[in-house]
C-alpha beads as a LAMMPS data file, in Angstrom:
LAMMPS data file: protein, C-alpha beads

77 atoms
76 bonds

1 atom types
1 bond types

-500.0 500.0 xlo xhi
-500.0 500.0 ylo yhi
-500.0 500.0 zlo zhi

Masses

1 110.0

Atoms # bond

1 1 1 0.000 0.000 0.000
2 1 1 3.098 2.829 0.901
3 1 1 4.019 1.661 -2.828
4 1 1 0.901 3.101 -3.713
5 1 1 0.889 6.264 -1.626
6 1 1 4.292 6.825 -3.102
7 1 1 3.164 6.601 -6.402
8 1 1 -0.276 9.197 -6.327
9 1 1 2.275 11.542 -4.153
10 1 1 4.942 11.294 -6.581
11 1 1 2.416 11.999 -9.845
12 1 1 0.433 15.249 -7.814
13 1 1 -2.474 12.597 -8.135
14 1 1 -5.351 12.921 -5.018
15 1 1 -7.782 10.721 -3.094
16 1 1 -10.760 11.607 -6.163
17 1 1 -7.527 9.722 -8.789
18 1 1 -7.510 6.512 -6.790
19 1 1 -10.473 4.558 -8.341
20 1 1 -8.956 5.875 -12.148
21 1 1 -5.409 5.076 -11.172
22 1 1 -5.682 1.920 -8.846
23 1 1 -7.502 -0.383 -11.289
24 1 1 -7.589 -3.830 -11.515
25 1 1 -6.574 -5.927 -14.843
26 1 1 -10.021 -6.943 -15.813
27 1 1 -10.629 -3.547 -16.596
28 1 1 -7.604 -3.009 -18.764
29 1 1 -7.945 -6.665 -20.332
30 1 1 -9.895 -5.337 -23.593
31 1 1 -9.456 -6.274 -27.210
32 1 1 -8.553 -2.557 -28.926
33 1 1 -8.004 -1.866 -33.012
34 1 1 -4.355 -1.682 -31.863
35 1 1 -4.079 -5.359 -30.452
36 1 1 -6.540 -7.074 -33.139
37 1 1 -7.530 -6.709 -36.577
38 1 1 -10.385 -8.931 -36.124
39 1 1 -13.718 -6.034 -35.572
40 1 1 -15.787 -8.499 -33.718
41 1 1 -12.734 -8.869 -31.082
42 1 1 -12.837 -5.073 -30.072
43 1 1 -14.141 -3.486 -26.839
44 1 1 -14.248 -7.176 -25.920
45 1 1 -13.072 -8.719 -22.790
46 1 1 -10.707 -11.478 -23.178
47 1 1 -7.257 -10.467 -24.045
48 1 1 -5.661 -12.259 -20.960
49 1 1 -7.097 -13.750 -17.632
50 1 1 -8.054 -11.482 -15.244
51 1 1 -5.856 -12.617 -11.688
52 1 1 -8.986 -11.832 -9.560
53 1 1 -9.761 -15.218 -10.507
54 1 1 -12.397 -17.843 -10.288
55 1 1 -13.097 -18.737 -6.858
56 1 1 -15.850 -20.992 -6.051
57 1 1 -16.942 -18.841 -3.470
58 1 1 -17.182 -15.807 -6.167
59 1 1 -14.472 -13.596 -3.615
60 1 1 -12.479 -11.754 -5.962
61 1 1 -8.361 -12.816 -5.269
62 1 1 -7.498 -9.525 -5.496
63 1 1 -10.014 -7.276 -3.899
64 1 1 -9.513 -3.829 -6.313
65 1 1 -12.522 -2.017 -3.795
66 1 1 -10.894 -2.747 -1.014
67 1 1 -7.272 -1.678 -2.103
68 1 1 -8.878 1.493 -2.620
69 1 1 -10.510 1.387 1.126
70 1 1 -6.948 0.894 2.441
71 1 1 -5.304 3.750 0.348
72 1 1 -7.901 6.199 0.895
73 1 1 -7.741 5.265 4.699
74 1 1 -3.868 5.512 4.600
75 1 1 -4.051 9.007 2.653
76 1 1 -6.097 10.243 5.180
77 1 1 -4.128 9.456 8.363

Bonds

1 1 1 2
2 1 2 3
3 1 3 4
4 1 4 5
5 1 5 6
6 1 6 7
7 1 7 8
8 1 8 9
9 1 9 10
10 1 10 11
11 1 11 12
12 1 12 13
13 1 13 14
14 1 14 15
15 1 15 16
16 1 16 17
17 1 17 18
18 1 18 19
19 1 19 20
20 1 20 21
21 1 21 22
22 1 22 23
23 1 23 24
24 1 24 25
25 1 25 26
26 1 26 27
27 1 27 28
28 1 28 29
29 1 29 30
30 1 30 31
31 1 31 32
32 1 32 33
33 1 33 34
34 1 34 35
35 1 35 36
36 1 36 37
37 1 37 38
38 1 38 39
39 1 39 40
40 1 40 41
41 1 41 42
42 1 42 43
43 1 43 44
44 1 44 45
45 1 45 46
46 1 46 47
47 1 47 48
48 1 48 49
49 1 49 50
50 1 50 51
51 1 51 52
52 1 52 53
53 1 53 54
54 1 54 55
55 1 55 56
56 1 56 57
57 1 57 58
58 1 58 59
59 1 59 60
60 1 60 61
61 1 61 62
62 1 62 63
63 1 63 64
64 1 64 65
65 1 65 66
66 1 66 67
67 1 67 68
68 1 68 69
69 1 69 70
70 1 70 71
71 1 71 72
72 1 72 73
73 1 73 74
74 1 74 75
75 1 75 76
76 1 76 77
């Protein structure tokens, strides 16, 4: 988490950046005219597996809501 503090302290970025900055890779996983030539493919999800995973119990492996709870928490103190 310091890693992240670091980072939005070194870039001028403020609490209201963390849910645009701190995202997780399913939301950056998508097919774009850059990385396919194939129409269908764009604005797609798919390009690589997202390492929240599949857990039977549907509890994401990494928890992108509640990094941001813990950075928030640790900007404010």
């Amino acid at each position: 988490m310091r890693c992240s503090i670091s980072l939005l302290e070194y870039h001028g970025w403020s609490a209201d950046d963390v849910s645009t900055r701190i995202v997780g890779h399913h939301a950056q996983a998508i097919w774009t005219p850059a990385l396919t030539n194939d129409a269908r493919r764009c604005s797609t999800l798919g390009r690589k597996v997202d390492p929240t995973g599949t857990r039977p119990d549907k509890q994401p492996i990494i928890d992108v809501a509640e990094i941001h709870r813990r950075v928030l928490s640790l900007l404010s103190s």
